[in-house]
N, C-alpha and C positions, 0 to 999 in steps of 0.2 A: 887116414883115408876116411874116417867118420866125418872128422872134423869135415870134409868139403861136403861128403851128402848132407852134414846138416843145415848145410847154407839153404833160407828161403828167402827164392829172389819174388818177389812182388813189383806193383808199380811205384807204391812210395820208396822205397829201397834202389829202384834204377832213378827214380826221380833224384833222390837224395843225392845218390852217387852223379848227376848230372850236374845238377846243382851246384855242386862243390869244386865240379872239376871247372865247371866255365867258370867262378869264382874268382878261383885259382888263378886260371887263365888269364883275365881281364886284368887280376891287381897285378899279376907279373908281367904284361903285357904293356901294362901304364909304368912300371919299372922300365923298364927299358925303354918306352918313348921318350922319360923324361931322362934318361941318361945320353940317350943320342942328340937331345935339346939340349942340354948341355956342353957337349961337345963339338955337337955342329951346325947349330942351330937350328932351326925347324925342318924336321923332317918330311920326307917328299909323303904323301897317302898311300901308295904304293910299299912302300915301309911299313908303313904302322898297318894297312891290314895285314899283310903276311905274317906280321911279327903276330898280332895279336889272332890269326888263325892258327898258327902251329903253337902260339903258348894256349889255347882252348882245348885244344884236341889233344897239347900233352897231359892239360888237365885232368883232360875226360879220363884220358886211358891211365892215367899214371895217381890221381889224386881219388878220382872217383870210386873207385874199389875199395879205398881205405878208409874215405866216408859211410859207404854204403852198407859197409859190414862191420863198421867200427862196434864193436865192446861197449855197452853204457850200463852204468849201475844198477841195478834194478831199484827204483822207487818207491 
């Protein structure tokens, strides 16, 4: 229960976590447009935004907390 109060959220820490998620997002987003080029040739635009709006937003929510509060060495 400590461990969560001592979470300190700021603006670089939601940035970060933003950041990482859209990241995410985009290069798995581009995974998959080019697998569906692959198989069936040029995809409609209608595809590739949706694709690449639900893999951003899975980013945000799913990769961006892990960024944000990631553990780093102390230097």
């Amino acid at each position: 229960m400590s461990a969560v109060l001592a979470l300190h959220v700021d603006r670089a820490v939601v940035l970060r976590g933003i950041v990482a998620g859209t990241a995410w997002g985009l290069a798995l987003s581009a995974g998959f447009v080019g697998i569906a080029l692959t198989q069936c040739g040029l995809p409609c635009p209608d595809d590739i935004a949706f694709t690449t709006l639900v893999s951003v937003a899975t980013g945000i929510v799913a990769i961006g907390p892990l960024a944000a509060f990631a553990k780093r060495p102390n230097a």
